[in-house]
N, C-alpha and C positions, 0 to 999 in steps of 0.2 A: 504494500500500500504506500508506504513512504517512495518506495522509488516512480511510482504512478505521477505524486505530488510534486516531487523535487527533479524530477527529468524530464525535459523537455521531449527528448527522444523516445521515452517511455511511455511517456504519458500520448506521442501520437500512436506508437503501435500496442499499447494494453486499452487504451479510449476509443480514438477514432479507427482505427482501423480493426478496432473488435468487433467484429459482424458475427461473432458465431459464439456460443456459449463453449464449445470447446476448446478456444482462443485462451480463456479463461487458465489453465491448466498450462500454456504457454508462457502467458504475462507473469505469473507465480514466480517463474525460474529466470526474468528477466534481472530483476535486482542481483541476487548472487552470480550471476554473468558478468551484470557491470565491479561487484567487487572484485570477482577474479583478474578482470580486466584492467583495474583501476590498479590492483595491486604488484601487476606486472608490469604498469608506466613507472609504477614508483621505485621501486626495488633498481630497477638496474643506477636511476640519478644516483639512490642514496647508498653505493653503494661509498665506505667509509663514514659517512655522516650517522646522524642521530637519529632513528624514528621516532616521533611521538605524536602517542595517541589524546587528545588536550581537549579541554572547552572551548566551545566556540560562541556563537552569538546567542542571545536571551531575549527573546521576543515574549512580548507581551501577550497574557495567554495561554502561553507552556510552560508544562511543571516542569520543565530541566531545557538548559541548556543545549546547544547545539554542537554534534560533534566536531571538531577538526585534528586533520592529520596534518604533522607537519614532519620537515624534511632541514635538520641542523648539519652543517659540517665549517669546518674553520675555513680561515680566509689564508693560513701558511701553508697547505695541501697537506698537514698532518691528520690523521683519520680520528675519527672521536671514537665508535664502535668499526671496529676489524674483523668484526667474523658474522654475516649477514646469515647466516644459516641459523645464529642464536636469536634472531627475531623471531617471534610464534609466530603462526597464520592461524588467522581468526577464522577457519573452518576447518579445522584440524582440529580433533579434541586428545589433547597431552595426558587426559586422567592426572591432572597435580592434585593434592590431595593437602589437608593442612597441615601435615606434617615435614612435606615437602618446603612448605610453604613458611615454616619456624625455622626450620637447618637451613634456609637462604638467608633467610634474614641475620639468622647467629653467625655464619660465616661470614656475611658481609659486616657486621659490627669488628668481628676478629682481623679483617683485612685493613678495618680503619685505627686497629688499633686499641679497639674499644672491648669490655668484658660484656657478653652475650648473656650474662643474667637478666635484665631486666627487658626481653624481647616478651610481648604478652602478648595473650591472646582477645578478640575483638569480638562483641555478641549483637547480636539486634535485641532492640530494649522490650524485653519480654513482659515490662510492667506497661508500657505503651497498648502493644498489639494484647494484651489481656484485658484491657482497658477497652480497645478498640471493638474488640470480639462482646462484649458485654453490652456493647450500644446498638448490635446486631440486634434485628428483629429475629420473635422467638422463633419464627415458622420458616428461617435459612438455616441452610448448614455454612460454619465458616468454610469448608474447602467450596464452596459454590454460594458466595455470599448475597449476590446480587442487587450488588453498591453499583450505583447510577454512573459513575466514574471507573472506567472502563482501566487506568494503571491501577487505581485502589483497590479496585477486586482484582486483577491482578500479581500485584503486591500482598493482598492479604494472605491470598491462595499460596502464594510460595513461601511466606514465613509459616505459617502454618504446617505446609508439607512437608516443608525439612528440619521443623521441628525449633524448638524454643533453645533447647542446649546444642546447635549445630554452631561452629565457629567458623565465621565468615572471612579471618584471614588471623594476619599477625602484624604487633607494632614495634618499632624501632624507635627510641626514642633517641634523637640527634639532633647537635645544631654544632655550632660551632663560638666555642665561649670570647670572653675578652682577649683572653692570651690568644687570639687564632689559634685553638687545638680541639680538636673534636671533642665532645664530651657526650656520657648518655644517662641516666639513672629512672629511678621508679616517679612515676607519676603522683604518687597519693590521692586516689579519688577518692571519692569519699564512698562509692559500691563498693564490693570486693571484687567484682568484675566489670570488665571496660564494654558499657554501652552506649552502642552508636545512636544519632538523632537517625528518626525514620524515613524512608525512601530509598530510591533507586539512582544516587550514583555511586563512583568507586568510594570504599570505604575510606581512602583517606579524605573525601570533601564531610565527612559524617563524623569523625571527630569530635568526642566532648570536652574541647579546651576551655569550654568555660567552667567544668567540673575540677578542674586544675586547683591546687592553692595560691590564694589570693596573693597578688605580687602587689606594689604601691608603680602607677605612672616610671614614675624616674627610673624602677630597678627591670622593668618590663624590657625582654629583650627583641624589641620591635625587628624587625625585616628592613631595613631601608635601598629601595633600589641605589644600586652605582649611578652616576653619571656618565655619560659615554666617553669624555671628555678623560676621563680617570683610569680607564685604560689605556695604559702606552706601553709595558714592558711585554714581552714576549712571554704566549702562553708555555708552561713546560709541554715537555714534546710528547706522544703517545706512550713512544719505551717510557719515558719518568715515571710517566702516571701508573703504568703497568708495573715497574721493580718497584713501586709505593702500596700497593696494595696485594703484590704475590710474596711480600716477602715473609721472614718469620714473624707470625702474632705478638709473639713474648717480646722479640726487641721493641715493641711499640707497644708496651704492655699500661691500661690506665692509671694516671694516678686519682684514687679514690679518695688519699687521705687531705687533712686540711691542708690551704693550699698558703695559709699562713706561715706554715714553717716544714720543712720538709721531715723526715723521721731521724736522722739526728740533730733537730734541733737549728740547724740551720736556715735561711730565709728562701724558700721556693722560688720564687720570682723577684725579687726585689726586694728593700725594706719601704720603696715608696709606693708600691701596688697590696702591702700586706693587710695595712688595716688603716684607720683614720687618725686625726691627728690627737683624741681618748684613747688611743687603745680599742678600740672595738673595731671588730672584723665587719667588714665590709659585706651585703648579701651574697655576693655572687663569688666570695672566696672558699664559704662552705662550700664542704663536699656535697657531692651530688646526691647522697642519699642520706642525707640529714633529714629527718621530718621534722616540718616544720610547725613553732608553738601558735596558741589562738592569738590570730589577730597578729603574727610577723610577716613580715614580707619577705616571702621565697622568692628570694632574686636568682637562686641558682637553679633553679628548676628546671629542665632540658622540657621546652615547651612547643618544638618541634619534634617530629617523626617523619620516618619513610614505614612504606605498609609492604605486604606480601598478598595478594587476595587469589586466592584460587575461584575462581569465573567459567563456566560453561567450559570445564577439563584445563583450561591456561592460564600460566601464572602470570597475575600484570601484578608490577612493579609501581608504584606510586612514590616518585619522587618527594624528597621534600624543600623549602626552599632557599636559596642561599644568594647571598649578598653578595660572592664572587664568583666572576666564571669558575674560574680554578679549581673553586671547591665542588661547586657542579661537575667538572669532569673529573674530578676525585672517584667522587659517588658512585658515579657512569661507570670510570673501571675497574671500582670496584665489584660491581654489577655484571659486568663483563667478566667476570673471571673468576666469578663465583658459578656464571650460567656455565663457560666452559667446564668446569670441575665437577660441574653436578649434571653435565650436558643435556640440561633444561632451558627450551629458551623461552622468552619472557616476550611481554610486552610492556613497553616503556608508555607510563602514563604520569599524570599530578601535574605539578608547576614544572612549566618550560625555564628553560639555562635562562640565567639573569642579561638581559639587554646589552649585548656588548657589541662595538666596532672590530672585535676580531674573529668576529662567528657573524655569518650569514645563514640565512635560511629561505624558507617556502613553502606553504602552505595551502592546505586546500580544507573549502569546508562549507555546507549548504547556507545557501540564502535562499529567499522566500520564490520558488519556483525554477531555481537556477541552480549549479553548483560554480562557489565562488574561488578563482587560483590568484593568490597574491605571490607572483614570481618577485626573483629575488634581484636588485639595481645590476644592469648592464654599464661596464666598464668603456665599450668599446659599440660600434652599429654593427661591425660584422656576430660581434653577443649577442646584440640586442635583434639580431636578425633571425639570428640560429635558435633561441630563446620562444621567441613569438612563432617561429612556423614549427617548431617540435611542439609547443604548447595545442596548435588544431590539429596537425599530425594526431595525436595521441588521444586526444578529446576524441576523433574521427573515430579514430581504430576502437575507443570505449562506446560506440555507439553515443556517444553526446554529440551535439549540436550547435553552432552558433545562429543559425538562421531556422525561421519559421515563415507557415504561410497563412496570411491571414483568413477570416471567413469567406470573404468577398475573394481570396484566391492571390492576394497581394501579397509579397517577395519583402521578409523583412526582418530584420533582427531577432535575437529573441528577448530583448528588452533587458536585458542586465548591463550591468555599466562596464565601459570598456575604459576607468581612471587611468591616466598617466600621472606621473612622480617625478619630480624633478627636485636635485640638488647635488648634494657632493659625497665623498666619500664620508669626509665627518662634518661635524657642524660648523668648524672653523673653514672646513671648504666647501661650503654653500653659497655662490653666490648670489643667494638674495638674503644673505645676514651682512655679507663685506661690502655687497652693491645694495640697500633697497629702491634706490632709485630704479634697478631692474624689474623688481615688482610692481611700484608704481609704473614703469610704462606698460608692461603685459597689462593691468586693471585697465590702464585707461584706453590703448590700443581696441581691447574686448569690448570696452563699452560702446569704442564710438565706432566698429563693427559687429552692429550685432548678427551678419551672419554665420560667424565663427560661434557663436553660443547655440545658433540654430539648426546649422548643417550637420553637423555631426551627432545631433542629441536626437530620442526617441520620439513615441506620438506625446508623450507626454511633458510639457513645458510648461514655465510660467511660475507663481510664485509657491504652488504648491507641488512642484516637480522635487524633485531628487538634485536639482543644481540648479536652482534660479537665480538669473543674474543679479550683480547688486543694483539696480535699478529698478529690481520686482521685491523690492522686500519693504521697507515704508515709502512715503512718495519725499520725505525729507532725506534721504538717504546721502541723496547726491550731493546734498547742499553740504552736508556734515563729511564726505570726502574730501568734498575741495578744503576745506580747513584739517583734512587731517594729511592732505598730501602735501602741505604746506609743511606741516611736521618733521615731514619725513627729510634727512640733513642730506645738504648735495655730496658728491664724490669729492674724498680729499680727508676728510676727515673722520674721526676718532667716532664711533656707531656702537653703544651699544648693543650686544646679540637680542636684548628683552623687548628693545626700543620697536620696532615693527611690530610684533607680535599686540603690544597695546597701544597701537597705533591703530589699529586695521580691526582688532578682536570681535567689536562689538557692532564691526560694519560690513565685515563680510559672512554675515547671516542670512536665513531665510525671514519669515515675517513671526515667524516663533521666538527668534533669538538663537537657534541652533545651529553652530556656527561649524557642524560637520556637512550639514545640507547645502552647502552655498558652490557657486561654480568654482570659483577658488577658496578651498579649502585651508587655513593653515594652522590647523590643530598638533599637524607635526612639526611646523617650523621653529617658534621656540618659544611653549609656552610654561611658563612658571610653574606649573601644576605640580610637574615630574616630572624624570627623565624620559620619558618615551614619550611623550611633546618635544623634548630639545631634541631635535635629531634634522634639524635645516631644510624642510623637505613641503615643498609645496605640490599638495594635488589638485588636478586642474578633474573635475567631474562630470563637465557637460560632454558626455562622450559617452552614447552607446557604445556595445557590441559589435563590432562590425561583418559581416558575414563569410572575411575572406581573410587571410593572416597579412596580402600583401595590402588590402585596406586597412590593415591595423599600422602598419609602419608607414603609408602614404600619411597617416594622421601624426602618429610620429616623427616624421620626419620636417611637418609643418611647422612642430612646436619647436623642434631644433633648428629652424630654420629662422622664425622669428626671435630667439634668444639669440643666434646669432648676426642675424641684421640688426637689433638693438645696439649687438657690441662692433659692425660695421657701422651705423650713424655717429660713433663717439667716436670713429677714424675718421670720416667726412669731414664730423665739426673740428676734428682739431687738424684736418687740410686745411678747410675754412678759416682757420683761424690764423691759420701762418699767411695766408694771403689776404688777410685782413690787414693786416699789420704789415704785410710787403706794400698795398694800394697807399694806406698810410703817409709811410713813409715816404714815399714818392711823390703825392696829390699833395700834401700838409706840408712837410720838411724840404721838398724839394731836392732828396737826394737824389746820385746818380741811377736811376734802373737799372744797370747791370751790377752795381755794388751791391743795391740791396738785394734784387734777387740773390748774387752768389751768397750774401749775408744770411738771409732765412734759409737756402738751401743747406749753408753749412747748419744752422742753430737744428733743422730739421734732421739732417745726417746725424747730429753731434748727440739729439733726444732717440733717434734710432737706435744708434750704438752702444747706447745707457740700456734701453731696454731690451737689446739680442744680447748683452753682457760682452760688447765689444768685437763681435761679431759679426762681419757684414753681412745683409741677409739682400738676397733679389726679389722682384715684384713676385714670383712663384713660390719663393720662398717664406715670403709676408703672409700670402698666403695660406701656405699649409701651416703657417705659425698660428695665423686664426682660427683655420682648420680645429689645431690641438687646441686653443685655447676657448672653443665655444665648446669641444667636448670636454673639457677640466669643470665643467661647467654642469655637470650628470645626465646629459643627451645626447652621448657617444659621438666617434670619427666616423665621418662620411669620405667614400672614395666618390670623387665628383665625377670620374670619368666612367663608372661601372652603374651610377646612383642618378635617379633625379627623380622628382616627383611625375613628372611625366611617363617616364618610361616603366613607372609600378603603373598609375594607372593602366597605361597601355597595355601592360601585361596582363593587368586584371582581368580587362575587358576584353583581351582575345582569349 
């Protein structure tokens, strides 16, 4: 049924072209076709990279989120996971069992160094569903309960069946302390066993952290995403990560005791990290398995975990989260080398690697009638070529679709948005944080052509579309631009990275305020919120789907085309401007014309030479210089002699 809703391709041959009741019987086996298929595009990309299985979008109406697969690997061509055979396939059933599913988890504590006593076991809240079953009317049976809510009876049905003492997986309790060193110990709930809140996702989003001992604000040891900005040193290499978690247990054996003073008496960590300036130990210097008195604040409490859940015969893995890469691909292989040694393979699910500029990725994952692929920034147009036509290639071969035909029999997208992203490698080279006067000309260029907002977008426009320009969102809009492009500081000078961002925030919205809906989008370019806003990165939205992959790059290539005539106009003007100043001098001062000509031509050679770093360059040469520097720009190198926007069309259409 989901694949009916969510496939465009599916949904023509299980719908419309269902004329027979025994079509029926066909449609069924359509869905697990398209995974088979989906899972065979993915597998060869990934292979070295990271699979994971992750949340996706939360639409309003549905009791859970939506799935997404996604696809991690580093940016030094070091492998994150090395052995593709250790990923399960989700129609394959492995019979894990929970016992399986504690000896993972205890080894993988032992490989980080950590003691595998306090791995426990996880239950569904059998005071809940007893609860629940009691509210039952008296003339159902709970295995056939016949609750109007079709996951609910569902759900009741299979706690029920497998019984109130089945254990639904196992816990790890980890995080990583002040001293950066792993740590793990007992939870202290206040059950004797650990139950989960009710429903249907992986057990570690069901977690009862609030059943924890009360920690105070200040000693709580919050998550904080990195900065992207904050990574600069080089990740350790696969081998590190691997001789770090295969070695002997015992040399990396925990320390449990206080962390005040070590066992003969001496200072653990310092005499300025031991305790405060009374004498009293500090929360987070207890040992991890202190219980804690009424009413103190358990600052040491390991209040994350990773889980083990054994799932329809396979084991997923639920990650837990962390503040550095590093320590994320710690975990990983450890993960890795635990699945070799038990040669069980898992599936990788929880929180995805922490946001870094040294990891790339890509994802796929359903939107409301479509399935949505966010590919990962092209370096270069021959990437960004090779990128865009494997992406319909492979759609093709999954039986998905980019084009449909309307009632009336009209030739036409299939209405999902075909976003482009423009910026730099990091956020220091974006330039529309170095340049915003480049943003301001795109906005205003767009407004005073509005057939670029119209030719490329779907049947749907205007102020209630999915990208309405900024002229469709209040009718004061514009008036309040012009004062805020005034803001924005010309070239030359000292900019702010924040300065755009609240500049622009509250005017490139829809009529709602929603400032993800607008044609230009700049929720990633750099906004204070978090680090995944700062990331330099403007999406332009008004762009369907296109039906063909060489009309996906004919659109592409327009965009790089006006980013780069913006940075040809600022050549012009400062032509313009040296012969401004030759007429000048001639018409005004009355010097000689050939003096001053050779005069601007040297000052003109002399600003040349500064800028090729003293290197003569030729008019062909200038060229491919702008060439590289409209792609430094994150809209790739075009070869002008194999490339043009005419000759894709062309292509298209024959």
């Amino acid at each position: 049924m989901l694949a009916i809703v969510f496939l465009p391709r599916q949904f023509q041959v299980a719908v419309i072209e269902n004329v027979d009741e025994a079509h029926l019987n066909k449609a069924i086996w359509l869905f697990p076709l398209y995974l088979l298929l989906f899972n065979l595009f993915v597998l060869p990309i990934a292979f070295g990279g990271l699979l994971h299985f992750g949340q996706g979008k939360w639409y309003p109406g549905e009791q859970l989120p939506r799935w997404s697969l996604n696809c991690f690997w580093r940016k030094d061509g070091e492998p994150i996971w090395n052995a593709p055979e250790l990923y399960a396939n989700e129609r394959v059933n492995y019979g894990v069992t929970s016992e399986q599913a504690q000896r993972f988890l205890k080894r993988v504590a032992e490989r980080l160094g950590l003691t595998s006593d306090y791995v426990f076991p996880a239950f569904e809240d059998v005071f809940y569903y007893m609860w629940r079953e009691r509210r039952l009317p008296g003339n159902v049976d709970p295995f056939d309960s016949r609750v109007d809510d079709a996951m609910e009876r569902e759900r009741l049905m299979k706690v029920f069946t497998q019984g109130m003492t089945y254990t639904v997986g196992h816990v790890l309790p980890i995080m990583k302390n002040v001293w950066n060193e792993w740590q793990t110990g007992p939870w202290f709930l206040r059950s004797e066993r650990c139950y989960l809140f009710p429903g249907d996702s992986a057990m570690g989003y069901r977690l009862p952290y609030d059943s924890q001992p009360w920690t105070s604000q200040s000693d709580y040891p919050y998550v904080n995403v990195p900065d992207a900005e904050t990574a600069t040193d080089p990740l350790a290499s696969y081998a590190a990560l691997r001789s770090r978690v295969t070695g002997d247990a015992g040399a990396r054996a925990p320390v449990m005791q206080s962390r005040r003073s070590g066992a003969d008496g001496s200072q653990g960590h310092g005499a300025d990290t031991s305790a405060t300036g009374d004498g009293k130990v500090r929360p987070w210097e207890k040992p991890t398995d202190t219980m804690p008195r009424f009413k103190e604040s358990a600052g040491w409490i390991t209040r994350l975990a990773m889980c083990a859940e054994p799932r329809d015969g396979k084991l997923y893995i639920f990650m837990p989260p962390t503040e550095k890469l590093d320590d994320y691909l710690e975990v990983v292989a450890a993960v890795e080398a635990t699945a070799e040694e038990m040669s069980l393979p898992v599936i990788m699910e929880g929180y995805e690697p922490p946001s870094d500029p040294r990891m790339t990725h890509f994802r796929v994952t359903p939107d409301p009638g479509v399935i949505e692929v966010n590919i990962h920034p092209a370096k270069s147009w021959d990437q960004l070529v090779d990128q865009t036509t494997h992406l319909y290639e492979s759609a093709y071969y999954s039986r998905l679709t980019t084009e449909k035909f309307m009632v009336d029999g009209r030739h036409t997208g299939t209405g999902g948005g075909n976003h482009f992203v423009l910026g730099g490698a990091t956020p220091n080279d974006s330039p529309f944080l170095r340049r915003p006067d480049l943003l301001k000309s795109l906005i205003a260029y767009w407004h005073n052509h509005p057939s670029l907002s119209y030719l490329f977008s779907g049947l749907f426009i205007g102020p209630t579309s999915q990208a309405p320009r900024v002229d469709e969102a209040r009718n004061d809009s514009l008036y309040e631009l012009e004062i805020a492009f005034k803001q924005i500081p010309q070239p030359g000078g000292v900019v702010p990275p924040w300065l755009i961002d609240r500049i622009l925030r509250n005017l490139l919205t829809d009529v709602t305020g929603n400032t993800h809906r607008s044609e230009f989008c700049i929720d990633k370019l750099y906004s204070p919120d978090g680090p995944t806003g700062r990331l330099g990165l403007l999406e332009l939205r008004a762009f369907e789907m296109p039906p063909h992959a060489r009309m996906s790059l004919t659109q592409q290539l327009l965009l790089r085309a006006l980013v780069a005539g913006v940075l040809i106009l600022i050549g012009i003007g400062v032509t313009a401007l040296f012969g401004l100043v030759n007429g000048l001098l001639v018409t005004r001062i009355k010097l000689p014309p050939f003096i001053v000509t050779l005069g601007t031509l040297s000052a003109a050679s002399g600003a040349a030479l500064i800028l090729a770093d003293g290197k003569p360059v030729t008019m062909l040469e200038a060229i491919e210089a702008l060439n590289v520097r409209a792609g430094a720009h994150g809209v790739g190198r075009i070869d002008w002699s194999k490339v043009s926007p005419v000759s894709y069309v062309a292509r298209w259409k024959s």
